[in-house]
KOLSE-276539 format. One record per residue (C-alpha): residue in three letters; x, y, z; residue number from 1. Coordinates in pm, whole numbers, padded with zeros to 5 digits. Last residue first. Layout:
<donus>
DONU resn      x      y      z resi
DONU  Ala      X      Y      Z  NUM
...
</donus>
This chain:
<donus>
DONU resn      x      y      z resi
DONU  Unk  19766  32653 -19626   80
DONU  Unk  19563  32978 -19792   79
DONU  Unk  19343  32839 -20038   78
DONU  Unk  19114  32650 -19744   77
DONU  Unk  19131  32453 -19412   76
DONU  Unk  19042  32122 -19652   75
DONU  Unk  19372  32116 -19776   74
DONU  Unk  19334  32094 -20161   73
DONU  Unk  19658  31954 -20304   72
DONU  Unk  19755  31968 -20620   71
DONU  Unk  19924  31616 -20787   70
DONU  Unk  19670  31545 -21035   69
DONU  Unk  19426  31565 -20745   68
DONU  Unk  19528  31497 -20366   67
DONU  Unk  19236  31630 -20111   66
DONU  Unk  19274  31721 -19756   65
DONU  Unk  19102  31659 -19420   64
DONU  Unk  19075  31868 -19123   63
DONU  Unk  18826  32119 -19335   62
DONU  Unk  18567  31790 -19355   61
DONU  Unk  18584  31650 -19713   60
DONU  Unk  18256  31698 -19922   59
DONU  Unk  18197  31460 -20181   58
DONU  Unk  17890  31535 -20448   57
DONU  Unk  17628  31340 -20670   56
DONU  Unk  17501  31348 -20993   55
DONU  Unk  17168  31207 -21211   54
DONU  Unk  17169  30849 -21047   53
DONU  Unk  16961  30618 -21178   52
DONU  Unk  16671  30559 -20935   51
DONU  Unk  16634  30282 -20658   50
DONU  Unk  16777  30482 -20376   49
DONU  Unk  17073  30491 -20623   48
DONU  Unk  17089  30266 -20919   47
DONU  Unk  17390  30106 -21135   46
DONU  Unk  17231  29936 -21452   45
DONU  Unk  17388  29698 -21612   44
DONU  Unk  17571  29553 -21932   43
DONU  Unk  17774  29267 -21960   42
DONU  Unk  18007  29127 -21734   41
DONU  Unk  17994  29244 -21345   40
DONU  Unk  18297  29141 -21169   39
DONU  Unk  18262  29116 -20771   38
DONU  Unk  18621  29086 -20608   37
DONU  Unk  18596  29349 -20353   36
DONU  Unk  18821  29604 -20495   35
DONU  Unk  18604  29510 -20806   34
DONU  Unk  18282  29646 -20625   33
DONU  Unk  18442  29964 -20515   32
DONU  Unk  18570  30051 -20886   31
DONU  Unk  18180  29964 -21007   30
DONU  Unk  18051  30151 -20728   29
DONU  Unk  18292  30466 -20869   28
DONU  Unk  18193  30417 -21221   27
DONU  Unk  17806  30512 -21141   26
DONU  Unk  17936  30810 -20939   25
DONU  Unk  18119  30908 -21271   24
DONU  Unk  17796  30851 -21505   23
DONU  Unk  17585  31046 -21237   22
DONU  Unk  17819  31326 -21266   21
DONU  Unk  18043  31406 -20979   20
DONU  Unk  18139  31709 -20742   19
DONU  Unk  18403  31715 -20543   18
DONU  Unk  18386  31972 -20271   17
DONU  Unk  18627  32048 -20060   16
DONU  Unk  18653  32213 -19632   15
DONU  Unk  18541  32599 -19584   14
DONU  Unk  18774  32638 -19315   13
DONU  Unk  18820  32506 -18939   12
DONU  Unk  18625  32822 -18804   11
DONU  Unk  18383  32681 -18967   10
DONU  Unk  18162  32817 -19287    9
DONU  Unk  18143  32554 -19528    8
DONU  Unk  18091  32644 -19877    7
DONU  Unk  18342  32415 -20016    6
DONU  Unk  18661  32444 -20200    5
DONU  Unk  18703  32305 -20526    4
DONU  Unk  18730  32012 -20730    3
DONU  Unk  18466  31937 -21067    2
DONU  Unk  18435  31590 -21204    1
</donus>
């Protein structure tokens, strides 16, 4: 999982980017789905649009912030 700031160009700030590996997208449906009280036992297969997923990306709007091993990333960029 990568964290940094994004490539966004408003006047706002650039916002973050969290990128993710298919494996780690993959884990975060299976978090989701036992916040919701569906256990999967045994092995599976977690698809998206019907193929496995190869990566995948978060990008948090510059008026929203990120918390990560206790740094912050504040959407508006390096400098606040």
């Amino acid at each position: 999982m990568g964290i940094q700031f994004g490539e966004g160009k408003t006047e706002q700030g650039p916002g973050v980017q969290i990128d993710l590996t298919g494996d780690e997208v993959a884990t975060a449906i299976h978090a989701y789905l036992v916040a919701y009280g569906i256990h999967i036992q045994g092995p599976s297969t977690i698809r998206v649009n019907g193929q496995k997923c190869i990566n995948g990306d978060i990008y948090i709007d510059p008026s929203g912030s990120v918390v990560a091993d206790g740094d912050r990333w504040d959407g508006r960029g390096p400098s606040f």
